[in-house]
Structure formats: structure tokens, C-alpha cells
Chimera marker file (.cmm) of the C-alpha trace (Angstrom):
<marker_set name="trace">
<marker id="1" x="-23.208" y="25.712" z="7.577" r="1" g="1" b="0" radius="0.5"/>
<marker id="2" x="-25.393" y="23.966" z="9.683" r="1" g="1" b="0" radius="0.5"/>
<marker id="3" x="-25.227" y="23.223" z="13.467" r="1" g="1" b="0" radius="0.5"/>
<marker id="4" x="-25.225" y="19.001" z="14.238" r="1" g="1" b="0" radius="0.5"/>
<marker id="5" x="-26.302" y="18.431" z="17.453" r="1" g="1" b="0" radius="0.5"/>
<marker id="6" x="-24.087" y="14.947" z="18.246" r="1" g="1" b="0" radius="0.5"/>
<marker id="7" x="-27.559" y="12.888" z="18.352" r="1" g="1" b="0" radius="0.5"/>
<marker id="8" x="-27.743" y="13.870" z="14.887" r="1" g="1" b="0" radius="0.5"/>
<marker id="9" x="-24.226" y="13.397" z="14.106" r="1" g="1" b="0" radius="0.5"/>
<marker id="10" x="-24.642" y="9.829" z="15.504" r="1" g="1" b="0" radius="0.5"/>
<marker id="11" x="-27.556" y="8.973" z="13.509" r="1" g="1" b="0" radius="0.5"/>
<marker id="12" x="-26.462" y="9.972" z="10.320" r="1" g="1" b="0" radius="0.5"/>
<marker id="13" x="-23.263" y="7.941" z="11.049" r="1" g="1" b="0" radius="0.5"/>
<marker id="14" x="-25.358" y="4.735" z="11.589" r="1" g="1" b="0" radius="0.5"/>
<marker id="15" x="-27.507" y="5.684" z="8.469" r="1" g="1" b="0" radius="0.5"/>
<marker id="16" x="-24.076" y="5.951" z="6.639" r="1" g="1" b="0" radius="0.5"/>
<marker id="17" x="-22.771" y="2.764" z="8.073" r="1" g="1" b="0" radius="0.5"/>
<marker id="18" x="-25.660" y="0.684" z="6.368" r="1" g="1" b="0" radius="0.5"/>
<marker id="19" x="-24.234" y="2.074" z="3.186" r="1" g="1" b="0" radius="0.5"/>
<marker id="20" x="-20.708" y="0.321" z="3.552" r="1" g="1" b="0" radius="0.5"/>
<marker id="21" x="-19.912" y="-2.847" z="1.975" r="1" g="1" b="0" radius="0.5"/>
<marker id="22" x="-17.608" y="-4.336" z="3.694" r="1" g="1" b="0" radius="0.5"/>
<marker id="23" x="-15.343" y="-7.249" z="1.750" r="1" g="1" b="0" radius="0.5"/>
<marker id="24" x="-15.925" y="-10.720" z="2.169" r="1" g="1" b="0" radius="0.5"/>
<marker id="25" x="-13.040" y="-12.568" z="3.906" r="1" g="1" b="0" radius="0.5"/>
<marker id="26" x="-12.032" y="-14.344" z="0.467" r="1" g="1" b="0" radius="0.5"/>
<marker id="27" x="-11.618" y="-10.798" z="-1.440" r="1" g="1" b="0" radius="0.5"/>
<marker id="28" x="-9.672" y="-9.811" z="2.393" r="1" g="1" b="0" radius="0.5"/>
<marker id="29" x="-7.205" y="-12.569" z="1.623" r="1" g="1" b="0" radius="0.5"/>
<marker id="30" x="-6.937" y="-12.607" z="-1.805" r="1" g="1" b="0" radius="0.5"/>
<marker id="31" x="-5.991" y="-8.422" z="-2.015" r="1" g="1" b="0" radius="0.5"/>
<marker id="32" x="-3.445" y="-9.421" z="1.474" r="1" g="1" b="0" radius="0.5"/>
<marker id="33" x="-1.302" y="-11.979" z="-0.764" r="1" g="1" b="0" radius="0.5"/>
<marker id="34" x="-1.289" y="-9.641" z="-3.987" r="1" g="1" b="0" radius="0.5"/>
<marker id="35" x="0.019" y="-6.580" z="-1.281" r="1" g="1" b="0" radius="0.5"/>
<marker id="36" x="2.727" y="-9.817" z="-0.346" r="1" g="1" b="0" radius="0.5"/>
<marker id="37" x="3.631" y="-10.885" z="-4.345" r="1" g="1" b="0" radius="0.5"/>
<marker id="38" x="3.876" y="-6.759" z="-5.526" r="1" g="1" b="0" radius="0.5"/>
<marker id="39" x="6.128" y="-5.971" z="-2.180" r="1" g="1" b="0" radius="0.5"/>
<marker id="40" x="8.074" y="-8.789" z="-2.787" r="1" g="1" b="0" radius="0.5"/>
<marker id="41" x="8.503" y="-8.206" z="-6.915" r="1" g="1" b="0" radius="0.5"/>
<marker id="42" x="9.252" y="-4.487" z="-5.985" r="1" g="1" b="0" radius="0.5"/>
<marker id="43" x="12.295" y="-5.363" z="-3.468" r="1" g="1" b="0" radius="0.5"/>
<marker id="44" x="13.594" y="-8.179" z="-6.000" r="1" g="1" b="0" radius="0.5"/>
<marker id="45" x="13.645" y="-4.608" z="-8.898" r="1" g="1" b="0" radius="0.5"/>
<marker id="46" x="15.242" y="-2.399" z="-6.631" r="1" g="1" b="0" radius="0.5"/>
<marker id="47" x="18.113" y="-4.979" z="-5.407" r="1" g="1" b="0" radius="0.5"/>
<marker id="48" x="18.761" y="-5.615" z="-8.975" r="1" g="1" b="0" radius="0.5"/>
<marker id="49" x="18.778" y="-1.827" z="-9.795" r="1" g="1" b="0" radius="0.5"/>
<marker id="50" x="20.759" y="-0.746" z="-6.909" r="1" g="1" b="0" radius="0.5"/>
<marker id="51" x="23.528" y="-3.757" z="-7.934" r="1" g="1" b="0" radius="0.5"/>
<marker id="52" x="23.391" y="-2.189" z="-11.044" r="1" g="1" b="0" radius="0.5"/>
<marker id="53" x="23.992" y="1.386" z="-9.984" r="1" g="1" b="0" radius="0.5"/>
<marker id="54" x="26.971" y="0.237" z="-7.715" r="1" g="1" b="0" radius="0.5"/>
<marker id="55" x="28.794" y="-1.895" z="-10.202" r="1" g="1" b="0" radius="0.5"/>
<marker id="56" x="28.502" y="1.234" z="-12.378" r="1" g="1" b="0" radius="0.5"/>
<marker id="57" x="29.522" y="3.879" z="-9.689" r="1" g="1" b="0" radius="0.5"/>
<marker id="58" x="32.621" y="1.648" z="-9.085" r="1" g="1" b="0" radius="0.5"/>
<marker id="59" x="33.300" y="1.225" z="-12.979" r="1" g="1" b="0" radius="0.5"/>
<marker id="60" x="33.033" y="5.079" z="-13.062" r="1" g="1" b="0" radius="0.5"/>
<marker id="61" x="35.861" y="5.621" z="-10.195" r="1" g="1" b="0" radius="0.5"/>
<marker id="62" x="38.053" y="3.067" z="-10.659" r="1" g="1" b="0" radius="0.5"/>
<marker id="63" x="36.708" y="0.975" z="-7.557" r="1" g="1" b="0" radius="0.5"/>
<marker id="64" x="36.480" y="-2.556" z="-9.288" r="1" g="1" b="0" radius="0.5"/>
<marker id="65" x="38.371" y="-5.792" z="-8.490" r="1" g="1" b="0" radius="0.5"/>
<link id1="1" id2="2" r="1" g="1" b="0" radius="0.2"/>
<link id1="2" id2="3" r="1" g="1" b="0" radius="0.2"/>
<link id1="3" id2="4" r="1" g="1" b="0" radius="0.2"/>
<link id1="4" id2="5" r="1" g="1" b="0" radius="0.2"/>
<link id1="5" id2="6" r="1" g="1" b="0" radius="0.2"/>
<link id1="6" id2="7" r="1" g="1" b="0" radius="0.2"/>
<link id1="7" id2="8" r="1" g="1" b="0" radius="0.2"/>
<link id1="8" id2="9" r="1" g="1" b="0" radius="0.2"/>
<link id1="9" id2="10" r="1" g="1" b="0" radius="0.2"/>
<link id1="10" id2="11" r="1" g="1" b="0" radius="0.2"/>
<link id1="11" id2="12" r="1" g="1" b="0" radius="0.2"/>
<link id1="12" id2="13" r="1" g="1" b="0" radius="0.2"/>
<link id1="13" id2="14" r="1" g="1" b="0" radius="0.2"/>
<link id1="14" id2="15" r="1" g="1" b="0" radius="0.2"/>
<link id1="15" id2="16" r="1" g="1" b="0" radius="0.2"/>
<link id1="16" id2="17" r="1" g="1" b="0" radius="0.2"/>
<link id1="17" id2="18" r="1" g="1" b="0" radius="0.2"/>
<link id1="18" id2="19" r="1" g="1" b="0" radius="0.2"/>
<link id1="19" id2="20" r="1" g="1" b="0" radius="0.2"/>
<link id1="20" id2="21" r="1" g="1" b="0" radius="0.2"/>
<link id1="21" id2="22" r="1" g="1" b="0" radius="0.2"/>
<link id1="22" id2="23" r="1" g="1" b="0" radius="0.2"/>
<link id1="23" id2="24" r="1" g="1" b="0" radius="0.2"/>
<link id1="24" id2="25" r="1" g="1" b="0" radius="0.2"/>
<link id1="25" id2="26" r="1" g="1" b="0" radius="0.2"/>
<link id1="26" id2="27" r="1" g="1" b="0" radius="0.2"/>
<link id1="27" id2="28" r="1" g="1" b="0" radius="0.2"/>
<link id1="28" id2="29" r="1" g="1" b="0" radius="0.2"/>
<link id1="29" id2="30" r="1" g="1" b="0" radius="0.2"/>
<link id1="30" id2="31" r="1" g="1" b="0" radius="0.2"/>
<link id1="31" id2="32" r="1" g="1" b="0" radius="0.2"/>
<link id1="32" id2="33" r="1" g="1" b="0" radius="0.2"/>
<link id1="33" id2="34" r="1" g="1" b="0" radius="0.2"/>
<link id1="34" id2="35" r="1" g="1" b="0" radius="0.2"/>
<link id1="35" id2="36" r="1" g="1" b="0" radius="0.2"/>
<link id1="36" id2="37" r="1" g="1" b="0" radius="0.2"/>
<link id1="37" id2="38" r="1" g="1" b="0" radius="0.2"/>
<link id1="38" id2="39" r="1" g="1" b="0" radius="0.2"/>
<link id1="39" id2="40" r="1" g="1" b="0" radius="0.2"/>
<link id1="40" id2="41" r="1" g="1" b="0" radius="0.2"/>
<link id1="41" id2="42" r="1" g="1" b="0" radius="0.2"/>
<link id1="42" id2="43" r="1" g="1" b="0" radius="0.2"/>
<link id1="43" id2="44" r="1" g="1" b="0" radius="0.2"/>
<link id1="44" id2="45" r="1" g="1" b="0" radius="0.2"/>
<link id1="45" id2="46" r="1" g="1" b="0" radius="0.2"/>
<link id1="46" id2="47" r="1" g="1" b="0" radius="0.2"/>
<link id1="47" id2="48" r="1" g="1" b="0" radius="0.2"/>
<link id1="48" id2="49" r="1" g="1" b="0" radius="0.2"/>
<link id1="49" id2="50" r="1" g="1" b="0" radius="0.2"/>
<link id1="50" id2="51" r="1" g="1" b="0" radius="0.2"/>
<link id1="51" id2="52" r="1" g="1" b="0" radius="0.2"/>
<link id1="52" id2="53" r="1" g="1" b="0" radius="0.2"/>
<link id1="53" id2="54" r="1" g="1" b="0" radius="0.2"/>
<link id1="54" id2="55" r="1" g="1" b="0" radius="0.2"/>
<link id1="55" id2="56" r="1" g="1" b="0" radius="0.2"/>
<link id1="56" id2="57" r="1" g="1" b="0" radius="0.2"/>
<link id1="57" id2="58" r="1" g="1" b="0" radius="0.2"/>
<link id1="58" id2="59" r="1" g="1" b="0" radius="0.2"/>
<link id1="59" id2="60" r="1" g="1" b="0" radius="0.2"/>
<link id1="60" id2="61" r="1" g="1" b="0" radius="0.2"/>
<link id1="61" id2="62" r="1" g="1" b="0" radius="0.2"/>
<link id1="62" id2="63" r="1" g="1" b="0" radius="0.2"/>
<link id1="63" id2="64" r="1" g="1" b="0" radius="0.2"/>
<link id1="64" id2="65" r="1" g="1" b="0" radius="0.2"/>
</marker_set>
């Protein structure tokens, strides 16, 4: 493997930078709010799953009022 001397290393991080394309502020908001709607649909399925496995586990052992 080659030896980069860090002026090298720098350049070929600049030349790599003009390669990135970086989102638009729309397609920034618009992926925030889905992160916001799946989070908030994933909480709403495990609270109904986890009041499902406790009404069971207290079926099971009797625990029920």
C-alpha cells in the first residue's frame, strides 16, 4: 500500500467532496417527518403488543381482576 503524504490526502478529499450530492432541503424535510410518522407507528405496535403480552402473562398466572 501506498504512502499519502497529507497534501495528497487533502486533495483527494476535496476531489471526493465535488462528488457528493448533498439533498435539497425539501427531500431533508420530507425523509425528517417520515423518521417522525415510522417512530411514532412503531411505539403505537409495541404498546399494543406489550398490552397484549401482559393481559396474557396475567391470564396465564391467575393475576386478573
Amino acid at each position: 500500500m501506498a504512502k499519502t503524504t497529507p497534501g495528497q490526502f487533502v486533495r483527494q478529499v476535496r476531489q471526493e467532496m465535488t462528488k457528493v450530492t448533498w439533498p435539497t432541503r425539501k427531500e431533508t424535510t420530507v425523509s425528517t417527518i417520515m423518521v417522525f410518522i415510522m417512530v411514532f407507528l412503531a411505539s403505537v405496535f409495541f404498546l399494543a403488543v406489550d398490552g397484549i403480552f401482559a393481559w396474557g402473562v396475567r391470564m396465564i398466572f391467575g393475576l386478573g381482576s
